[in-house]
N, C-alpha and C positions, 0 to 999 in steps of 0.2 A: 630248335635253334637254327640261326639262319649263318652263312659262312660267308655273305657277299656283305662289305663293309658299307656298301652303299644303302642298301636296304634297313629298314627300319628294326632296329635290336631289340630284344625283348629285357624286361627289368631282370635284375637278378633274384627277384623272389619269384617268377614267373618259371615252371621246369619244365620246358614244352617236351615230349614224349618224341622220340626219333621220327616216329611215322605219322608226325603232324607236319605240313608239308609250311612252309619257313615263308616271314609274312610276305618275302618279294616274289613271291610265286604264285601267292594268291591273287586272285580277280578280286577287284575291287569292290564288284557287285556279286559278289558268290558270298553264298554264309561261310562264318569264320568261324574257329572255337571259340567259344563264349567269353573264355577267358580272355583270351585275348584280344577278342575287338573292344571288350571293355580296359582292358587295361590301355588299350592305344587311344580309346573316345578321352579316358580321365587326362592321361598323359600330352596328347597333344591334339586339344582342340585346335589350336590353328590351320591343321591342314585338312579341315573339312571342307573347306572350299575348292582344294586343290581335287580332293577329293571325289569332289561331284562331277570331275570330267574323266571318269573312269572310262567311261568307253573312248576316250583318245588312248589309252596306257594299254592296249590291249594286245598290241606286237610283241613287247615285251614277254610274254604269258606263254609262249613258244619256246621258252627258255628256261621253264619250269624244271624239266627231266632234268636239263644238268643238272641245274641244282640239286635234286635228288638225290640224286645217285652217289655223288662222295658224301651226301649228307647219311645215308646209310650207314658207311663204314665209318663214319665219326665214332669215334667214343663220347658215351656219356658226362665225361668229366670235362669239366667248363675249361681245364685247361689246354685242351687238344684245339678247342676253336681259334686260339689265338692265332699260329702259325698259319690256319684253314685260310683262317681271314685277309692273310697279306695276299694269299693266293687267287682271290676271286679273279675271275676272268672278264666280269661286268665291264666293259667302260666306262659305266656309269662314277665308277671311282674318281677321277680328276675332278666333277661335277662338285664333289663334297669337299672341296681343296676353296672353295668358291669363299673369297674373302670376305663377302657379304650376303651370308646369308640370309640377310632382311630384303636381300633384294626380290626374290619371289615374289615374296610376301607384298611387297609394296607395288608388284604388278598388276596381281589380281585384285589388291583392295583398287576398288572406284570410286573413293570419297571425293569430293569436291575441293577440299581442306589439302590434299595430297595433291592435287593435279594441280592448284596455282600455286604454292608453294614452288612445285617442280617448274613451272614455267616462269614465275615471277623471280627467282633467286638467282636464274643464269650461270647452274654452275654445274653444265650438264659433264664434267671431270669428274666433280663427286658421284652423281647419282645414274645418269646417263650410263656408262656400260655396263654396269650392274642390271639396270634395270631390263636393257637390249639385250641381254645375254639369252635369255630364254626364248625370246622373239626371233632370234636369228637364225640360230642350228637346231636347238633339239627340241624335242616331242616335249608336249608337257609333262607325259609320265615320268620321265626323266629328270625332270625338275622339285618332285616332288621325292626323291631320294636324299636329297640332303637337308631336306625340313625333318622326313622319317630321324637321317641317323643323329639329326642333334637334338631330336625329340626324346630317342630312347636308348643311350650311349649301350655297348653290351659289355657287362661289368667283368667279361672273361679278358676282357680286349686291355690291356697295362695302358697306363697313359704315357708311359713313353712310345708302343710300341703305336698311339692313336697319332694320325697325322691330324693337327692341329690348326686350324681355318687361323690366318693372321687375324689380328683384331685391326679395324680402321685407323687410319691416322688419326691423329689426334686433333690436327685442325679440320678435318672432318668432321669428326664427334663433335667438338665445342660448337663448329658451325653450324652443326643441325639440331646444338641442341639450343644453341642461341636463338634460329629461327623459331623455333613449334615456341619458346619462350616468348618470343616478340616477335608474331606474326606483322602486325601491322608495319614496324617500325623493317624488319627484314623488306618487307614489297616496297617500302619509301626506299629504301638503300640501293635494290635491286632496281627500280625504276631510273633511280637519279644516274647511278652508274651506266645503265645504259642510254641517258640521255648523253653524258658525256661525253660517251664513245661515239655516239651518232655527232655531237658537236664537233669533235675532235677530227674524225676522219672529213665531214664535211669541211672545215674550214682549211682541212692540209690541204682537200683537191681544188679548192677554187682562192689559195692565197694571192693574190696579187704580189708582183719582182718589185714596184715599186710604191714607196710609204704615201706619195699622194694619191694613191687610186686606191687606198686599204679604207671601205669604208661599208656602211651594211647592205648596202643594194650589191656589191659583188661576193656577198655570203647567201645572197639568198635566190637561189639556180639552181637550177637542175643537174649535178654533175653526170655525163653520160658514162665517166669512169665508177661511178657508185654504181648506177644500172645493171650494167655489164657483170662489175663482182658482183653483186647479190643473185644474180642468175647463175652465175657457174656455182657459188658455196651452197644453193640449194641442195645443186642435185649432185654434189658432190658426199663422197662416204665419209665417215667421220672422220678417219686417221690422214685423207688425203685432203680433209675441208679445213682440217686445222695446220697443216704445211703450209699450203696455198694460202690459209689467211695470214701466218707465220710471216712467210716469203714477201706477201703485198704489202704489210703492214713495216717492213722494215724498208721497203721499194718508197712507200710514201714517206717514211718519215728519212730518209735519206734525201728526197727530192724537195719535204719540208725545210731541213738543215739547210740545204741550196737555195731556198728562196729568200729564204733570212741573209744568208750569204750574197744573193741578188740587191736583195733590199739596200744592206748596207755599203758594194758598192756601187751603186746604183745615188744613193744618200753621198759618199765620198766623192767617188771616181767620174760620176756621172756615165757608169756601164753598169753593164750585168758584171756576174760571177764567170769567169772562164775557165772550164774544169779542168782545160789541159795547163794553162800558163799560171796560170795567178795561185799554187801553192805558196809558191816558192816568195808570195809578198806577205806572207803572215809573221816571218822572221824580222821585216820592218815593223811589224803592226807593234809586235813586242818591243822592239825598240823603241819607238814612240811612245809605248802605254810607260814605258820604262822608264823614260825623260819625263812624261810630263806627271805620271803621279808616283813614279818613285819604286823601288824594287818590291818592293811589299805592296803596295796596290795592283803592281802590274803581275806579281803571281794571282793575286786574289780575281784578278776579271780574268785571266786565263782559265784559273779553277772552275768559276763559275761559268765560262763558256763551255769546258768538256764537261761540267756538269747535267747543264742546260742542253748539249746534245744527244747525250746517254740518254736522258729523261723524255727527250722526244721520239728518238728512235724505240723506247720499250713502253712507253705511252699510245702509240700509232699502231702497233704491233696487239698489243693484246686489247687494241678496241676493235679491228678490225677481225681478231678472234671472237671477242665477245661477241661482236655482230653476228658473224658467221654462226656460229651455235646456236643464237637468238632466232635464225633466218629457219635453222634444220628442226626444230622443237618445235615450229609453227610451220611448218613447211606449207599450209594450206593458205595460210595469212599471207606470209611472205611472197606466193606464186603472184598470189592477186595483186599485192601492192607493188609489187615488181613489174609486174604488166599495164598496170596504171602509168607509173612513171613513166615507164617507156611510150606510151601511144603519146603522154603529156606530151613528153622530150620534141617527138615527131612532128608532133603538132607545131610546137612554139619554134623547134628549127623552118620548117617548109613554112612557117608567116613569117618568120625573122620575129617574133614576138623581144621587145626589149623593157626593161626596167628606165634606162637611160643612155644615152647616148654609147654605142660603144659595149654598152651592158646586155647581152641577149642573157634571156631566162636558161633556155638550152647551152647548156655552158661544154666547151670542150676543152677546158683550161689546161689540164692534167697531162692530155694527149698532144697537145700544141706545144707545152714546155716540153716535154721532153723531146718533141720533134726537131725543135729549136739547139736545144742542149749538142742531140746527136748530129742538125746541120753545122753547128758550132767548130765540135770538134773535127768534123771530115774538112770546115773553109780551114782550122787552124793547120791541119795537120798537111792540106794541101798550100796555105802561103809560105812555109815555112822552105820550099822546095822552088816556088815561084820569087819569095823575096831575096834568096841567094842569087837568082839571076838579075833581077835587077841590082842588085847594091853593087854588080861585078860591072856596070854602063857606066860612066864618068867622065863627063865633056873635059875635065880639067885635068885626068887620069896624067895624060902624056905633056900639059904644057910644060914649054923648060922651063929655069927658074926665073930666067931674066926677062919673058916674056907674063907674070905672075906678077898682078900688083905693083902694077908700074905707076899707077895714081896717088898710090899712099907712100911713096917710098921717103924716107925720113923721118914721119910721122911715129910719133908714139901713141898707141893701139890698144884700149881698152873695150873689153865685150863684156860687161857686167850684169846678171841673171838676177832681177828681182824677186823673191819666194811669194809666189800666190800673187804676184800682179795682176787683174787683167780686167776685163773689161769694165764688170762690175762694178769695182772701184769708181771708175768716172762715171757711171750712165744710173747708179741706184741711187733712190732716191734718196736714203739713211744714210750712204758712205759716200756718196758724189759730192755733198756740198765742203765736208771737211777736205776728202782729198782735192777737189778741183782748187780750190782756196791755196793749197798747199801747193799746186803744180803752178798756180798764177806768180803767185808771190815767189817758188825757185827759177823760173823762167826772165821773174824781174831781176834778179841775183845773175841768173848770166849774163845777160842782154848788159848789165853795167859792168861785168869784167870782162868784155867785150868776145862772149862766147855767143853763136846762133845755132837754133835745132829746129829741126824736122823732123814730125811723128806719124806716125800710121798704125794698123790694126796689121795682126798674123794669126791665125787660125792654127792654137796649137794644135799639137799629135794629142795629149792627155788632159787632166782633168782632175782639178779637188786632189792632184798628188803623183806619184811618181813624176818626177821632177827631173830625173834622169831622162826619161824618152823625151821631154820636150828640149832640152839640153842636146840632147843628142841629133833630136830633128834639125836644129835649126843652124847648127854645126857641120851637118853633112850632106845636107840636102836630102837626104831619103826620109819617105814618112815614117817611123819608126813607133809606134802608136803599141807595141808590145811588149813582154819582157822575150820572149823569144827573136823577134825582128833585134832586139837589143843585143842580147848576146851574138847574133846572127852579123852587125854590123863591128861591131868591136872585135870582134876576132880576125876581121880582115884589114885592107890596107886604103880603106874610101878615102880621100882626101877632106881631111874638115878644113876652116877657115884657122884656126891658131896652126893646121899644118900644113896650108899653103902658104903663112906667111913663113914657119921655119925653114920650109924647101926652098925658097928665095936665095934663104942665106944672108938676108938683109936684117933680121928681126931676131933677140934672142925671146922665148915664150915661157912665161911663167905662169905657174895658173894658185891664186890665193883661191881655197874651198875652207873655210872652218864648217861647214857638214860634213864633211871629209873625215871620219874617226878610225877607219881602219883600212886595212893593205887597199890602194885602189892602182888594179893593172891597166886601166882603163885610159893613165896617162900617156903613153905611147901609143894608145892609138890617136890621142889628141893632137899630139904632138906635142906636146909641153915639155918643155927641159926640166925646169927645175916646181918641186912643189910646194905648195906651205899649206898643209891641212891643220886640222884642230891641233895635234902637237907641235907644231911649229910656229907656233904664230905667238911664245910668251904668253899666253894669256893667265892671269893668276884670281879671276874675278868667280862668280856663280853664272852656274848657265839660267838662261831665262826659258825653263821649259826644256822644251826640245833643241831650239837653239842652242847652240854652243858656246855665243861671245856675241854682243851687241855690233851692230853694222858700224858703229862707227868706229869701234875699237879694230877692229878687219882692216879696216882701210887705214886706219894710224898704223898700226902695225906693217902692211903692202909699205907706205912711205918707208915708216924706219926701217925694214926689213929690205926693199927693194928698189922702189922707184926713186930715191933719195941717193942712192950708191951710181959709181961714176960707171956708165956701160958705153964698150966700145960700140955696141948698136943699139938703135932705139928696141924699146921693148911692146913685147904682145901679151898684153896682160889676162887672164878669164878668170874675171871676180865671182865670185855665187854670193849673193848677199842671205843671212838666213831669219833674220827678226820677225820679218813679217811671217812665219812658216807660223799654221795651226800650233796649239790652240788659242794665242794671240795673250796670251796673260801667263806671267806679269810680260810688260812690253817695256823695254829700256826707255832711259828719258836723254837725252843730248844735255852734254854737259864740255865746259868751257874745253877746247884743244889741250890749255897744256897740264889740263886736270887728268888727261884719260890714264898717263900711265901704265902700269902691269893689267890696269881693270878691275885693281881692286878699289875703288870707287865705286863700280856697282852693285856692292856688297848692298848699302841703304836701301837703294832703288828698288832692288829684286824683294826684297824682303817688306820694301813700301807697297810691291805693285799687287794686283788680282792674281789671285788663285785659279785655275783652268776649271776646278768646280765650281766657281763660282758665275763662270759664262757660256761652260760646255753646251748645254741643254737648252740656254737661251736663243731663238733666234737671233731677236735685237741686240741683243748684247755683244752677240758673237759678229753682229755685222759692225758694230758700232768701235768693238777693239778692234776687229779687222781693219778697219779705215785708218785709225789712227796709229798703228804697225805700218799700213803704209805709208800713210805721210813722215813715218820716221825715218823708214828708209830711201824716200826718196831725198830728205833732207839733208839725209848723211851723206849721201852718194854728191850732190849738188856743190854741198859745201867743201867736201872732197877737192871737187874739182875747181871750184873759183877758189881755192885757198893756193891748190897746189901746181895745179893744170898752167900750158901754155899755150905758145902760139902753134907750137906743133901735138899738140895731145887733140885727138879725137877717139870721143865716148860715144860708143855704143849700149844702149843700156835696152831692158825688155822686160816682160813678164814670162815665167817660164808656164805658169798655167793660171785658168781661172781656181779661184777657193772651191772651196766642197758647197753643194746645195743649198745645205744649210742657212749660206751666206750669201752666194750669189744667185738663189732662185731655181727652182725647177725650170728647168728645160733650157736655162739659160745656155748663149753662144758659147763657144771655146776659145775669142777671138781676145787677144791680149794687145796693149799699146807695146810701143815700141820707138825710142827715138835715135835720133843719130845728131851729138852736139860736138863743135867746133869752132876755132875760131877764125881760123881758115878758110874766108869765102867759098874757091874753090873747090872745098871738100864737098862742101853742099850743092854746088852748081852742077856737079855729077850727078847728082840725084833728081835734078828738078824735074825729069820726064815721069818720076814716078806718083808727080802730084799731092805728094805728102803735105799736111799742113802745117805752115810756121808754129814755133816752140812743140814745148810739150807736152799737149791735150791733142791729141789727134779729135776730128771734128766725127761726128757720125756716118758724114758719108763718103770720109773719105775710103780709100781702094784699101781691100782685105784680099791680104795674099796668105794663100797654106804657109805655113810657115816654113815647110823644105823646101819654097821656093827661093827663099831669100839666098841663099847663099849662092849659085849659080847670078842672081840679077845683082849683088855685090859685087863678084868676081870682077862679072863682066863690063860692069858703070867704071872700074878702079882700074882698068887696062890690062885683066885679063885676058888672054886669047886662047877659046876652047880647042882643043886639040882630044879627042875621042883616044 
C-alpha cells in the first residue's frame, strides 16, 4: 500500500504485502509485481504514454526510503492508511487538485484534430493554462501523479476525506462539447470572430473626426499603432498580454467614442470634440432632443447613446484580447507577419506611398489624434489664463457717460439676433433664390416707408450652434469662440453695446429672448434692465420645435409689452428672434397683425406643419426649410418695423451664426450678413467709410470684419471717445 495521495492507489481487491515497496517508488523501468503492473496496464491504459518518458521521472526515485520506512510501521488494516495519507510530505499533492485533469492528457496526444481545434477556436481561457501548466514548472514525472490517482482511487481513503478536482464550467463543457460536435461549423465561427475583431480594431485606429473623409481608401492603411501592439502582446506573458490588451482595448474604444463625438461636432459645430470645455454642451443637446421629439424620444436616443458607448468600449476591448492571444498561440506566425508589416510601413512612409490625395498607406492616425487631443487641452488650459488678460484691456472701459454715444442720442435702438442666419442663405444655390427673393421684396417695403439699410458680412466666433458665444462676441468685442472664454467674460465687468448705452443714462435696456427658459444671470452683465423671456411674453400657442413662440408673435408681444408704453427715455431694445433655430419643422406661417393674439392661432399651423423626422436626415430638405425659416423671420422683423418703427428707430439686425453642415456645406465660411436700417439719413452717413452695400443683401465682396470687431468700429463712427 502506498501513503502518498499523489501516487497511483492500488484497487481494493489488490493486498499488496508490507514489504512490497508502494507503486510511487517504483522505476518505471524496473520489474514490478505481476500483480500489479497488470492491474495498472487493465486500469489505466491512458498513461502509457506518459509512461514511456520514464527516464525523465527518475529524481523522484531518491525519495523511495522515505516512503519506506513509515510504510513499515503501517498497520495492515486499510484503515490506518487514511490519516497516513493526509500526511504525505510529496509536493506532488496540489498537482492532483488540478481542475483539469484532461489537460495532460491533451498535451501529449499529437493529433492533428486537437491542435486546429485549439488554434482555430481562440479560446486559449479554456484550454490554454491547463494545457501550459505542465510545460512551465514541473517534470513530467510529476505530471503523471494525478492521471495515477484518478486512475486508481484507494478504497481506504473516505470520499469526504479525498480532496475532490472541481469539475469545469459548464460553458466550458457545452463549448467543447459543441465544437468536437460541429467541427466545421466551430472554425467558421472561430475564423469570422476573429475577422471581426481584426475589422473592429482596424477601423477604431484609422477612423476619420470628420463624415466627408469616412470613405474605404482611409480604412485600408497600414496603422503603425497595430504594429507596435502586435509586437509587444507577442512577447508578452499571458496574464501581463491580457491586461495590456485589456488596458488598449478600452484606450481605443474610449478614443473611438471621441471620434464619433469629433464627427458629430464637427457635422454641427463645424469643430472637433473639445475634451476639456464641450461636457458641459450635452445638457443643451438633451434640451433640444427634448423640444424637438419630445420626452420619450429624447430618453430613447439618450439610452441608446449610452448603450451604443458601453458596446464600443467592450467590443474594442476583447477584440484586441482576442487578437492578442491569437498572436501568443501562433507566436511563429505572428513574428513574421508582424515584421512584414513593419518593413511595409517603412517602406510606404520613406516614399510617401499614397492611396489618394492626403491618404498615405503608412497611416499614423491613432498617434496624431491623440497628440492633437493632448495639444488641445495644454492650448485650452493655457488660454483660459491668457484670455482673462485680455477681456481685462477696453478702450471704452473709462469713457464717461456723456462722451458715449453722442451720435444716437434720442434714437430708439434695436439689435435683433437672427437664429442660424448666415451666409449660406444668400450665396447657396437651393436657399439663395427664395431667401434673396425675400430680402428684394423686404428692402422694397422699407425703401417705401421711407427706411434705408446697409449690409455687410461678420465672421462669427461659432457655428451650426451655440448661439450664445456669438451673441456674446458681437456685444463685447472679445472673440469669445468657447464655453470657458464665456463664462470667463460674463463673470466680469467688459463693457457691451446694450451697456454702454445704459451707462449713458440716456437709454432705458430691455432685452425680449423667448429662448430664454430658465434663470439667466447673464442679464447684468449685459446690462439690461428689465427682461421678458419665454414666461413673460403671454404666449398661450404650441412651441414649433425647439422654438418657443413664432417671431412674429415675440415682436407683437415687445410692442404690446414694451415699445407701445409711454418711456421717459428712448429704449435699447436686444431681440433674439428663434423660428429659424434647427430643426426647421414645423415652421410658422405669418398671419394677419390683429389675428396674432395669446398665439393661440398657431395651434392649426403647428399641427399643419412638418415633422423634424420628416427633414432631419434629408440634406435637401433640411436646406430647403431652412431658407424658408429664414425668409419668415426676416419678414417678421421687416414688417415689424415699417408697421411700427419711426423716424427715430434704428434696427440693427444679424445672424448670430451659420446652420450646421448639413445645410450650409462642408467647409463652409463662418461669415453671417448683418444690416443697419434707418430712416435717419444721417445715421447711415456715419457709416459710409465702412463701404457697406445699400439695402439688405450685402454683395460678396463686400469688407468681412470678425465679428468682435464691430463693437469698438460702432462705438467709435456714433461719437464715442476711447478712453483705456
Amino acid at each position: 500500500m502506498s501513503f502518498n495521495t499523489s501516487s497511483r492507489q492500488l484497487s481494493k481487491t489488490d493486498e499488496a504485502p508490507e514489504d512490497v515497496p508502494s507503486q510511487e517508488v517504483t522505476p518505471l523501468d524496473a520489474p514490478a509485481p505481476r500483480d500489479t503492473v497488470q492491474t495498472s496496464e487493465a486500469e489505466t491504459p491512458e498513461v502509457s504514454a506518459p509512461e514511456a518518458k520514464a527516464p525523465e521521472t527518475e529524481a523522484p526515485e531518491a525519495k523511495a526510503p522515505e516512503a519506506e520506512a513509515p510504510e513499515a510501521k503501517a498497520p495492515e488494516a486499510p484503515e490506518a492508511e487514511a490519516p497516513e495519507a493526509t500526511t504525505d510530505p510529496e509536493p506532488k499533492a496540489p498537482e492532483a487538485k488540478d481542475p483539469e485533469p484532461e489537460a495532460p492528457e491533451a498535451e501529449a496526444s499529437q493529433t492533428e484534430t486537437s491542435q486546429t481545434e485549439a488554434s482555430e477556436t481562440g479560446t486559449p481561457e479554456t484550454e490554454g493554462p491547463e494545457a501550459e501548466a505542465p510545460d512551465a514548472d514541473a517534470p513530467e514525472g510529476e505530471v503523471e501523479a494525478p492521471e495515477q490517482a484518478a486512475a486508481a482511487p484507494d478504497p481506504a481513503v473516505s470520499d469526504a476525506d479525498t480532496p475532490t478536482a472541481p469539475r469545469p464550467r459548464r460553458w466550458r463543457r457545452v463549448w467543447g462539447g459543441w465544437r468536437e460536435k460541429y467541427p466545421v461549423a466551430a472554425r467558421v465561427l472561430a475564423w469570422t470572430t476573429t475577422a471581426v475583431a481584426l475589422a473592429v480594431v482596424v477601423v477604431a485606429l484609422l477612423m476619420p473626426t470628420q463624415a466627408d473623409k469616412v470613405r474605404i481608401a482611409a480604412f485600408v492603411r497600414l496603422p503603425v499603432e497595430a504594429i507596435f501592439g502586435a509586437a509587444l502582446l507577442i512577447v508578452l506573458p499571458r496574464k501581463p498580454r491580457i491586461a495590456v490588451a485589456a488596458f488598449a482595448g478600452l484606450g481605443l474604444g474610449a478614443l473611438t467614442v471621441v471620434n464619433f463625438l469629433d464627427i458629430g461636432f464637427n457635422e454641427y459645430l463645424g469643430r472637433g470634440f473639445n475634451v476639456v470645455l464641450d461636457w458641459s454642451l450635452f445638457s443643451d443637446a438633451q434640451g433640444y432632443l427634448q423640444d424637438t421629439f419630445g420626452k420619450g424620444g429624447a430618453l430613447g436616443i439618450a439610452a441608446l447613446a449610452v448603450t451604443l458607448v458601453i458596446a464600443v468600449l467592450a467590443l474594442t476591448t476583447l477584440s484586441v484580447i482576442r487578437l492578442g492571444n491569437l498572436a501568443a498561440r501562433h507566436t511563429e506566425t505572428a513574428t513574421r507577419t508582424t515584421l512584414v508589416l513593419a518593413i511595409a510601413w517603412v517602406t510606404c512612409a520613406a516614399l510617401g506611398v499614397q492611396y489618394a490625395a492626403g491618404i498615405p498607406i503608412a497611416s499614423e492616425h491613432t498617434m496624431q489624434a491623440l497628440q492633437f487631443k493632448a495639444e488641445q487641452v495644454q492650448r485650452t488650459l493655457q488660454d483660459e489664463a491668457e484670455f482673462a488678460k485680455i477681456a481685462k484691456k477696453d478702450n471704452f472701459a473709462n469713457t464717461p457717460p456723456d462722451q458715449l454715444l453722442t451720435g444716437l442720442r434720442g434714437k430708439d435702438m434695436m439689435i435683433t439676433f437672427i437664429e442660424s442666419y448666415g451666409r449660406s442663405a444668400i450665396e447657396d444655390p437651393v436657399m439663395a433664390p427664395g431667401v434673396d427673393a425675400t430680402l428684394t421684396a423686404e428692402n422694397k417695403k422699407l425703401t417705401d416707408a421711407g427706411f434705408a439699410a446697409k449690409s455687410g458680412w461678420l465672421t462669427s466666433a461659432t457655428y451650426g450652434g451655440s448661439s450664445w458665444l456669438g451673441h456674446s462676441t458681437f456685444m463685447s468685442g472679445l472673440w469669445i469662440s468657447n464655453q470657458q472664454r464665456y463664462r470667463t467674460v460674463t463673470a466680469g465687468e467688459r463693457l457691451t453695446l446694450p451697456g454702454a448705452f445704459k451707462k449713458t443714462g440716456a437709454w432705458d435696456t430691455v432685452g425680449v429672448m423667448p429662448g430664454v427658459q430658465k434663470a439667466w444671470p447673464e442679464q447684468n452683465f449685459y446690462g439690461i434692465d428689465k427682461l421678458y423671456d419665454s414666461h413673460k411674453l403671454g404666449y398661450k400657442g404650441p412651441k414649433f420645435s425647439w422654438s418657443t413662440m413664432p417671431d412674429q408673435y415675440a415682436l407683437t408681444a415687445f410692442e404690446r409689452l414694451v415699445h407701445s408704453k409711454k418711456h421717459d427715455k428712448p429704449l435699447m431694445s436686444t431681440i433674439i428672434l428663434t423660428s429659424s433655430h434647427q430643426p426647421w419643422a414645423p415652421i410658422p406661417e405669418l398671419v394677419p397683425q390683429d389675428q396674432v393674439g395669446d398665439g393661440s392661432i398657431y395651434n392649426a399651423i403647428e399641427k399643419a406643419g412638418k415633422k423634424p423626422a420628416d427633414i432631419i436626415t434629408d440634406s435637401t430638405k433640411s436646406k430647403q426649410e431652412y431658407g424658408k425659416s429664414i425668409q419668415y423671420s426676416v419678414s417678421s422683423l421687416i414688417n415689424y418695423l415699417v408697421k411700427y418703427g419711426n423716424k427715430n428707430t434704428v434696427l440693427i439686425f444679424l445672424g448670430d451664426h451659420q446652420p450646421i453642415a448639413r445645410v450650409s456645406g462642408n467647409h463652409a465660411s463662418r461669415d453671417v450678413p448683418v444690416s443697419i436700417v434707418a430712416k435717419d439719413p444721417k445715421v447711415l452717413d456715419k457709416i459710409a467709410a465702412w463701404n457697406w452695400t445699400d439695402g439688405l443683401q450685402p454683395k460678396q465682396d463686400t469688407p468681412v470684419w470678425k465679428m468682435n470687431a464691430f463693437r469698438d468700429r460702432f462705438l467709435t463712427a456714433y461719437g464715442s471717445t476711447p478712453a483705456p
